[in-house]
DSSP file (Angstrom, degrees, kcal/mol; ACC not computed):
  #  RESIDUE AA STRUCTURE BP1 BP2  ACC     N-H-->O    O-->H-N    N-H-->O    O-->H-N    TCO  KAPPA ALPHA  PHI   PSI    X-CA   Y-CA   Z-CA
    1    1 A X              0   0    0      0, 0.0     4,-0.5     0, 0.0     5,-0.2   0.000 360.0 360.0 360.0 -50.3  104.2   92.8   93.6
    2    2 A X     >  +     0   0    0      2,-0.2     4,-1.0     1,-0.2     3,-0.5   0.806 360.0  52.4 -40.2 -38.6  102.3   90.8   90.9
    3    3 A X  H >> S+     0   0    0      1,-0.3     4,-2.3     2,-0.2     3,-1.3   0.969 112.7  44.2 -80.8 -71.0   98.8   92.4   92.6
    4    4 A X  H 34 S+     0   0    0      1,-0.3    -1,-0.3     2,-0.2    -2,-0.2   0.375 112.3  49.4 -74.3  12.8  100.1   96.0   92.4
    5    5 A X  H 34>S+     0   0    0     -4,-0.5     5,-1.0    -3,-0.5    -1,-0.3   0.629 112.1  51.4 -97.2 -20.8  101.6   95.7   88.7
    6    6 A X  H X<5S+     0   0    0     -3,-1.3     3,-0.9    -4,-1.0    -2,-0.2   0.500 107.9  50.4 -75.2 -33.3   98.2   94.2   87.6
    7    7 A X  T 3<5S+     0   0    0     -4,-2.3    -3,-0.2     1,-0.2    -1,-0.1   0.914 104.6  60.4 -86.3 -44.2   96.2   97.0   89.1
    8    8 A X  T 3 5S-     0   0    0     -5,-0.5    -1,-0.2     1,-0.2    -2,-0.2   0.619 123.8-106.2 -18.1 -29.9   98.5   99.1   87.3
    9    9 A X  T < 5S+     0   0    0     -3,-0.9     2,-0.2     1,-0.4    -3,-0.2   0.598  74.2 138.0  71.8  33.9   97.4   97.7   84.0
   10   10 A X      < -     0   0    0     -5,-1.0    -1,-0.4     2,-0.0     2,-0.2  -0.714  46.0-143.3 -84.6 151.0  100.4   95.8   83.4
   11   11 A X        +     0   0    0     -2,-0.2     2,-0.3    -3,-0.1    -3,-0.0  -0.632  40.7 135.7 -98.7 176.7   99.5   92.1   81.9
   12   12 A X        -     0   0    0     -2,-0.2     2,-0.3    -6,-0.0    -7,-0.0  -0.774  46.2-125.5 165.4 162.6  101.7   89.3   83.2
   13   13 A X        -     0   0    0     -2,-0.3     2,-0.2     0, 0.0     5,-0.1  -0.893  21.9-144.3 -97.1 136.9  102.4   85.9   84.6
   14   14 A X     >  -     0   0    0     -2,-0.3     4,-0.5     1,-0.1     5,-0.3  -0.556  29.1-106.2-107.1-171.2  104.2   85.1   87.5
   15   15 A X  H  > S+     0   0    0      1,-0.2     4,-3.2    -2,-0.2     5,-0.2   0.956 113.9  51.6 -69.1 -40.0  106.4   82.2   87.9
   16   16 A X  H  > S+     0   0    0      1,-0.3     4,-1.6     3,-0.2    -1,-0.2   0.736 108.1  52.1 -62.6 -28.8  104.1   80.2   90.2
   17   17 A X  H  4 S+     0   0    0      2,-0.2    -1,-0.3     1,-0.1    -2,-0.2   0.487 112.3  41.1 -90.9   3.6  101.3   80.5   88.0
   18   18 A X  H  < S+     0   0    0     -4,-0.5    -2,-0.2    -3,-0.2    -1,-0.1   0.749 135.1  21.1 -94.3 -40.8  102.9   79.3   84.9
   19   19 A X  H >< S-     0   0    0     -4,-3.2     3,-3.5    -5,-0.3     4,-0.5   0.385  86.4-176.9-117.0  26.7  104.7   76.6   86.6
   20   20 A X  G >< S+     0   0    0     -4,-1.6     3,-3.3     1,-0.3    -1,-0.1   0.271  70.7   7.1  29.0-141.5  102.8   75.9   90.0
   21   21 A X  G 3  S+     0   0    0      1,-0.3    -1,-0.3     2,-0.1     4,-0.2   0.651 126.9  59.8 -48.2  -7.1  104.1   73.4   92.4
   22   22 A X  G X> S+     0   0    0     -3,-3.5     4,-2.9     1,-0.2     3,-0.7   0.438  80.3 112.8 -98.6  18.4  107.5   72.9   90.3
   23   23 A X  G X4 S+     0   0    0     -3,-3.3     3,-1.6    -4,-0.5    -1,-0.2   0.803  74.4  39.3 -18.5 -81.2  107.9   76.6   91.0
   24   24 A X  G 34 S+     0   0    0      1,-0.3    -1,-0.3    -3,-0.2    -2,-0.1   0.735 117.6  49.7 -51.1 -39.1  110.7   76.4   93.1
   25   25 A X  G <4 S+     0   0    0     -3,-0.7    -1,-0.3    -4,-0.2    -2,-0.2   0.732  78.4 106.5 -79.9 -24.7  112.3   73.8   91.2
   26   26 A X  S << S-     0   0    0     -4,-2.9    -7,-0.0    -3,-1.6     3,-0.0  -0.412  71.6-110.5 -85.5 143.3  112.3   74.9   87.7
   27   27 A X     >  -     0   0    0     -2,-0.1     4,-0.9     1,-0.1     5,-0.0   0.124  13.4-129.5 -35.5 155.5  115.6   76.1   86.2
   28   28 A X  H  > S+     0   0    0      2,-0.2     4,-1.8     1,-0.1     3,-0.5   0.910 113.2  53.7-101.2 -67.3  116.2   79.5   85.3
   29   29 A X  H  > S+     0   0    0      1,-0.2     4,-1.0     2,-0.2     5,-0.2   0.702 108.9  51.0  -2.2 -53.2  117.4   78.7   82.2
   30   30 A X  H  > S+     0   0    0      3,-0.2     4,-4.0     2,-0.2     3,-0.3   0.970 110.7  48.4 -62.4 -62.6  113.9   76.5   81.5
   31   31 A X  H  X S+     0   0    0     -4,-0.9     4,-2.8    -3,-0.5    -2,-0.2   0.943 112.8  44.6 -44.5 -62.5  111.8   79.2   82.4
   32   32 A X  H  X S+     0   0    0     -4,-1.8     4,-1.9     2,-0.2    -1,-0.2   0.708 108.9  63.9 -57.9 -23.4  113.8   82.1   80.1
   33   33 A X  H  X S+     0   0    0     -4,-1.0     4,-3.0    -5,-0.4     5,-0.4   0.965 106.7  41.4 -75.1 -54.1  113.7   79.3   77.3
   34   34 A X  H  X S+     0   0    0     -4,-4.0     4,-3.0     2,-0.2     6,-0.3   0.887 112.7  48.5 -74.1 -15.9  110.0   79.6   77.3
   35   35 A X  H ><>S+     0   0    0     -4,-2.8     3,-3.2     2,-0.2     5,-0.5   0.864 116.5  50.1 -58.7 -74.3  109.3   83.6   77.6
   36   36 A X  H ><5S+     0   0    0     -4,-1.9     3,-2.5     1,-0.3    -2,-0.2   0.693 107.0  47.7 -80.0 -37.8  111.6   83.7   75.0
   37   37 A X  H 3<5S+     0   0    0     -4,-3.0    -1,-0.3     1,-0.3    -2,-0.2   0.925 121.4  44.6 -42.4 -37.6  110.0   81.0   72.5
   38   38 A X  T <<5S-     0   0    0     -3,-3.2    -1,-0.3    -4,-3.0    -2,-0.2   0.518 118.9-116.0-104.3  25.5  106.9   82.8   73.2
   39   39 A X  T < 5 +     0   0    0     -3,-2.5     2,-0.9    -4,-0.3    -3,-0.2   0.702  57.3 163.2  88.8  36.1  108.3   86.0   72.8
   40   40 A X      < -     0   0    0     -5,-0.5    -1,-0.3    -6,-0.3    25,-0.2  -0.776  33.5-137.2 -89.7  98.1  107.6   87.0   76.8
   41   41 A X        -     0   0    0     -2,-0.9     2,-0.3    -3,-0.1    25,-0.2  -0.149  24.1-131.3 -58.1 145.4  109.4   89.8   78.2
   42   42 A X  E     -a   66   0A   0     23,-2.7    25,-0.7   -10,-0.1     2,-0.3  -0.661  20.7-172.2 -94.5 159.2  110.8   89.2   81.8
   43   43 A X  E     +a   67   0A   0     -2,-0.3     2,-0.4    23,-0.2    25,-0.2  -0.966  28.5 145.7-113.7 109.8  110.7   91.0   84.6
   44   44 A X  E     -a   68   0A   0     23,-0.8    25,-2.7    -2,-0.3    -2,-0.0  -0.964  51.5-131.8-156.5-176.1  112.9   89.6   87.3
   45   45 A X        +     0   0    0     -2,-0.4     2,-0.5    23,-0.2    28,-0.1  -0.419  69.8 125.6-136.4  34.1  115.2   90.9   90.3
   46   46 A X    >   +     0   0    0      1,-0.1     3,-0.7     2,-0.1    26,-0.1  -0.508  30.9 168.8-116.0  60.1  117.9   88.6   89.0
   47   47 A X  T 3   +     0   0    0     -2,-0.5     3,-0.3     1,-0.3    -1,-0.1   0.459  66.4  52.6 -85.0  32.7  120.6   90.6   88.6
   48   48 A X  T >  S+     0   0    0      1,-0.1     3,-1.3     2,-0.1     2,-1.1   0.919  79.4 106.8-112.6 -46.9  123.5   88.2   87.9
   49   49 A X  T <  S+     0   0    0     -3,-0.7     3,-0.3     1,-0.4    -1,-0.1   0.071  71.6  53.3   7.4 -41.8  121.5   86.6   85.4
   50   50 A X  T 3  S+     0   0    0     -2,-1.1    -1,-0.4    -3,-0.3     6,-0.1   0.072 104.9  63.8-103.6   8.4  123.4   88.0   82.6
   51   51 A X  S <  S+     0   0    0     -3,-1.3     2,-0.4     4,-0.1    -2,-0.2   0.613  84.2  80.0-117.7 -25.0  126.7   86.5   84.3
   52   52 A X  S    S-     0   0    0     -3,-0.3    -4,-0.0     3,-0.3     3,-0.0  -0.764  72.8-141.6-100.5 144.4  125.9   83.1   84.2
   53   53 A X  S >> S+     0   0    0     -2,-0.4     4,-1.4     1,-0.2     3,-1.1   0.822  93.9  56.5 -56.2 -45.9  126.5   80.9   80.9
   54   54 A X  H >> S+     0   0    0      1,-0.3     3,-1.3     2,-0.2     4,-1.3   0.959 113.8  42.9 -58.1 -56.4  123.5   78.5   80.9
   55   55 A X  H 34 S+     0   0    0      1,-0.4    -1,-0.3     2,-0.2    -3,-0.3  -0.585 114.3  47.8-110.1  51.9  121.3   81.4   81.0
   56   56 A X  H <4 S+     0   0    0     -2,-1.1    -1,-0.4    -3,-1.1    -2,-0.2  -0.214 107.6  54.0 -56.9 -21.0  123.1   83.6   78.5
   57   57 A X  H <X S+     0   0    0     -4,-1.4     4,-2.9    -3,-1.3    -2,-0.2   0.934 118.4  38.1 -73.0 -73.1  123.4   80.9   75.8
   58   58 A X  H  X S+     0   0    0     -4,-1.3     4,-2.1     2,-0.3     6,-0.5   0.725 115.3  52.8 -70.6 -24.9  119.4   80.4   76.1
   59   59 A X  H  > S+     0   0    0     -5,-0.2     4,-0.9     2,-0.1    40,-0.3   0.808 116.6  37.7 -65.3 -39.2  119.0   84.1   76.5
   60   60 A X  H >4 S+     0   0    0      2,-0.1     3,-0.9     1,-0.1    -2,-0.3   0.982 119.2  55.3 -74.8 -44.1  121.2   84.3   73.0
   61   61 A X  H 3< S+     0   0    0     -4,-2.9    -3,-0.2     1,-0.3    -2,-0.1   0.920 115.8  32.8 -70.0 -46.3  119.3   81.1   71.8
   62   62 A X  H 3< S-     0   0    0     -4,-2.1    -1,-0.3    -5,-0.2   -23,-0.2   0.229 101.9-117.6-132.2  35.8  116.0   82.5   72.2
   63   63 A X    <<  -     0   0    0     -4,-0.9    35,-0.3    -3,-0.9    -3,-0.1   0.673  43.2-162.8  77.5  20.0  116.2   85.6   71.6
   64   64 A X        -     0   0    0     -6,-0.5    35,-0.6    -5,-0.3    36,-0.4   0.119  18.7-155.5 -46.5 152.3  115.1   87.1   75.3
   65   65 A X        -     0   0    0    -25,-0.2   -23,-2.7    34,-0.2     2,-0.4  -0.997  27.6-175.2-126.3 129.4  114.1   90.4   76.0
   66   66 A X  E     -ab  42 101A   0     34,-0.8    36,-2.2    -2,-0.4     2,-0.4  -0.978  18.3-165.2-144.8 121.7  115.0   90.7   79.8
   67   67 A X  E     -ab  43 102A   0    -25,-0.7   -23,-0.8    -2,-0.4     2,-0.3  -0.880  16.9-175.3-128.8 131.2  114.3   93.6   82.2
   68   68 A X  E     -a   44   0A   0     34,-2.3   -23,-0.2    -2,-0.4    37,-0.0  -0.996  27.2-114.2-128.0 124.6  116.3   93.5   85.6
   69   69 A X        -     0   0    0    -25,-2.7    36,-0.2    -2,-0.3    35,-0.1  -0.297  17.7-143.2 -57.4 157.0  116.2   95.7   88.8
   70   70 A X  S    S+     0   0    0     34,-0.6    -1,-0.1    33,-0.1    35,-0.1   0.933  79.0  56.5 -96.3 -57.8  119.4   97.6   89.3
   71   71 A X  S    S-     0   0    0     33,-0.2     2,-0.3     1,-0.0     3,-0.2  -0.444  72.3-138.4 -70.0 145.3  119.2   97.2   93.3
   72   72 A X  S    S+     0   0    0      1,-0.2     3,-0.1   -26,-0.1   -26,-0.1  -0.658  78.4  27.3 -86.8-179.9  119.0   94.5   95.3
   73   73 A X  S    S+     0   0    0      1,-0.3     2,-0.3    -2,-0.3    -1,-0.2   0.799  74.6 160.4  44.3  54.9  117.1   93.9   98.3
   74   74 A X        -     0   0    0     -3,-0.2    -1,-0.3     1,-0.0     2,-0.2  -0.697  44.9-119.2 -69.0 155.1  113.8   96.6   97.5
   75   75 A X     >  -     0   0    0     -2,-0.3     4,-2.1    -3,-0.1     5,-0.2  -0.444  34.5 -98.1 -97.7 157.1  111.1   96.0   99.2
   76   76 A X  H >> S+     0   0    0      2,-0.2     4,-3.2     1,-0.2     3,-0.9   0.961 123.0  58.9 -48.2 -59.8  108.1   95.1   96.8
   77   77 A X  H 3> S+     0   0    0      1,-0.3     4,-0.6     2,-0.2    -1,-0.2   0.864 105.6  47.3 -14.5 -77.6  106.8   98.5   96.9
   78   78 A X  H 34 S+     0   0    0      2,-0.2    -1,-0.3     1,-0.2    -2,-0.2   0.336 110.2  53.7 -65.5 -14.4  110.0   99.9   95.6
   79   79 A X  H XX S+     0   0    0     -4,-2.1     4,-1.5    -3,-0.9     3,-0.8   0.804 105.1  55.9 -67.3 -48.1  110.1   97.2   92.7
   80   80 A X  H 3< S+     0   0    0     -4,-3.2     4,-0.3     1,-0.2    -2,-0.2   0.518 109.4  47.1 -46.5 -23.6  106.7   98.3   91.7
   81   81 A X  T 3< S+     0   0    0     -4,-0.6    -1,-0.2    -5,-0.3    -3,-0.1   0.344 110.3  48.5 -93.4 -15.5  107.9  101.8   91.3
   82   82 A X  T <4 S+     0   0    0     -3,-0.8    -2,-0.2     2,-0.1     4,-0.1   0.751 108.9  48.9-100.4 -40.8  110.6  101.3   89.5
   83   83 A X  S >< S+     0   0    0     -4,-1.5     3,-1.4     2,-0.2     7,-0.2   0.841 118.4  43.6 -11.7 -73.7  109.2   99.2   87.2
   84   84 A X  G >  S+     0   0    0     -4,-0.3     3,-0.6     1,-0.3     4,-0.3   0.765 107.9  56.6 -62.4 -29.9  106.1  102.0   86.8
   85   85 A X  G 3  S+     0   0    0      1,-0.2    -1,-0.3     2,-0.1    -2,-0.2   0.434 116.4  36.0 -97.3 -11.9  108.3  104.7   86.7
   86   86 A X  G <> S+     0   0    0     -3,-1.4     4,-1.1    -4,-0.1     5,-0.3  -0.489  86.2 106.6-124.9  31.6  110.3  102.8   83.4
   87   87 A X  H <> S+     0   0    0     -3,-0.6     4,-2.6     2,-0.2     5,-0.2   0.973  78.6  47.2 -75.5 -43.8  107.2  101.3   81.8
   88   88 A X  H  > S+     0   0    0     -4,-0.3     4,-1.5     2,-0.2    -1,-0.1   0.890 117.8  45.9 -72.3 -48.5  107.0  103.5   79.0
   89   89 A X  H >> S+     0   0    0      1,-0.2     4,-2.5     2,-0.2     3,-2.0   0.953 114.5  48.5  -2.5-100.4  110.9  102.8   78.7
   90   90 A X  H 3X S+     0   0    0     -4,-1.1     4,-1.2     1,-0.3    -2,-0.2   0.835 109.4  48.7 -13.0 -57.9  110.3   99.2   79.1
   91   91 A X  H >< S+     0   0    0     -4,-2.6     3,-1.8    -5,-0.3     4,-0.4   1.000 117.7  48.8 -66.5 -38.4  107.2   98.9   76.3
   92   92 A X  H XX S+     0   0    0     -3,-2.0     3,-2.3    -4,-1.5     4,-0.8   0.961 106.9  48.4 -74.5 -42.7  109.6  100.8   74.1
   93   93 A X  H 3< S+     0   0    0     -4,-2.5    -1,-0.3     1,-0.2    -2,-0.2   0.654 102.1  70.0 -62.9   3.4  112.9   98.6   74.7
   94   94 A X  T << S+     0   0    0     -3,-1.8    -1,-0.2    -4,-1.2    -2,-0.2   0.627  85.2  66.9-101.0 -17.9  110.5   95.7   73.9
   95   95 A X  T <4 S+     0   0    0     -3,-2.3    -1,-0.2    -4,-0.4    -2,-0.2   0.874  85.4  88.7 -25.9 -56.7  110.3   96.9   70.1
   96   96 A X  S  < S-     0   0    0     -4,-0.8     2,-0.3     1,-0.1     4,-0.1   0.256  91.0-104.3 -59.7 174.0  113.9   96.0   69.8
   97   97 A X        -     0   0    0      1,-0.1    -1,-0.1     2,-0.1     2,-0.1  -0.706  55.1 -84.9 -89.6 156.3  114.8   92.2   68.7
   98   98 A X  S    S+     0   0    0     -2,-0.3     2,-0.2   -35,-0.3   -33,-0.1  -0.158  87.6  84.5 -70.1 170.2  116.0   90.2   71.4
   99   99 A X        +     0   0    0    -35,-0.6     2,-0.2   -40,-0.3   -34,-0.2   0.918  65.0 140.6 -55.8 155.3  118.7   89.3   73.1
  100  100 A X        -     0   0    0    -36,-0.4   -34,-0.8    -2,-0.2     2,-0.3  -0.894  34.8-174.8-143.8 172.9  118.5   92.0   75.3
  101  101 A X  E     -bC  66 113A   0     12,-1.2    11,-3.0   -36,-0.2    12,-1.5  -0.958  16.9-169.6-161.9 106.5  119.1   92.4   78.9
  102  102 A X  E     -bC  67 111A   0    -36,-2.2   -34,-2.3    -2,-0.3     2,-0.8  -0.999  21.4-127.7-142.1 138.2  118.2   96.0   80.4
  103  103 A X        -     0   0    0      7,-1.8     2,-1.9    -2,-0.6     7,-0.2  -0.556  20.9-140.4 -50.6  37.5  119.1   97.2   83.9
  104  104 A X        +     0   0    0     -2,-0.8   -34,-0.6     5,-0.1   -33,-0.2   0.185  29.8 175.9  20.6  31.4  116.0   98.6   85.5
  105  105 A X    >   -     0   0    0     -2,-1.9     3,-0.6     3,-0.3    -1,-0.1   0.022  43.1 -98.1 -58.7 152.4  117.0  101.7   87.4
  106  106 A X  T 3  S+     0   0    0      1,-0.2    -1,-0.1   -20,-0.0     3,-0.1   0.757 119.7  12.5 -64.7  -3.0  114.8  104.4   89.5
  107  107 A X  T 3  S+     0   0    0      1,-0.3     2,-0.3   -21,-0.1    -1,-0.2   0.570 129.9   8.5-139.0  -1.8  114.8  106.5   86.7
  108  108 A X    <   -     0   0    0     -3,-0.6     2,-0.4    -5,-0.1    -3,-0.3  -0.922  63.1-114.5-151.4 160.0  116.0  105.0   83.3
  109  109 A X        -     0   0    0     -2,-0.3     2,-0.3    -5,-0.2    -5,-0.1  -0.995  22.3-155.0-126.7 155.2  116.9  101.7   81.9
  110  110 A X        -     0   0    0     -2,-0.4    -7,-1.8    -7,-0.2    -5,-0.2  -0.927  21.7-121.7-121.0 127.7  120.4  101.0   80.7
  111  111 A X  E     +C  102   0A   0     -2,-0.3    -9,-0.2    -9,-0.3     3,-0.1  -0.389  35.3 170.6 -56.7 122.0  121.0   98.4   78.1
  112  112 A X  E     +     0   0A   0    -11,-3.0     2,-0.2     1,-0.3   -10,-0.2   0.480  44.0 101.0-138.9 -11.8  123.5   95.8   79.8
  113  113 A X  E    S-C  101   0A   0    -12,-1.5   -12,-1.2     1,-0.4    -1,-0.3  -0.982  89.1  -6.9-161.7 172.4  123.3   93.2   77.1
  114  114 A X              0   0    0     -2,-0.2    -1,-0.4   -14,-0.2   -13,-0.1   0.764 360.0 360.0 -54.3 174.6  124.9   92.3   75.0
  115  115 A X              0   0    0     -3,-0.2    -2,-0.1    -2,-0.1    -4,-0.0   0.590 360.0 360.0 -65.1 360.0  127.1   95.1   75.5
């Protein structure tokens, strides 16, 4: 997915290349702390995200800006397209101040936090 959002002209990091062999290991919570200190919107397919408390205190702490697919289980393709098909969305909701938390959908995004 990372290859076909790049050719796109999207810029980005993925998780393995920021944090390489501890990939797997690091915390969600860790991860979201550093987009948001450096003011890096996410991208994820993590939609409970917004459900659990560590990661909604450090999304409220640091002021995430957080883009989620609406579906689970797309195939890469159909993340890549949804995504592309909301970028202009996406660049716009990225104006706003943080926290925010928006729903990723096949045709819109919906603001899902805070409420």
């Amino acid at each position: 997915m990372p290859e076909a959002l790049r050719a796109a002209g999207w810029l980005l990091q993925t998780h393995h290349e920021v944090f390489g062999e501890r990939d797997e290991a690091v915390p969600d919570a860790e991860w979201l702390e550093r987009c948001g200190r450096a003011g890096t919107p996410v991208l994820t397919k993590d939609g409970r995200l917004r459900y659990r408390p560590e990661e909604v205190a450090v999304i409220v702490q640091h002021r995430v800006k957080a883009f989620v697919l609406a579906r689970r289980g797309l195939r890469a393709a159909e993340q890549v397209d949804r995504f592309q098909r909301n970028r202009e969305a996406i660049v716009g909701a990225c104006t706003e101040e943080g926290p925010i938390v928006y729903s990723v959908q096949a045709d819109r995004i919906a603001r899902v936090f805070p409420p």
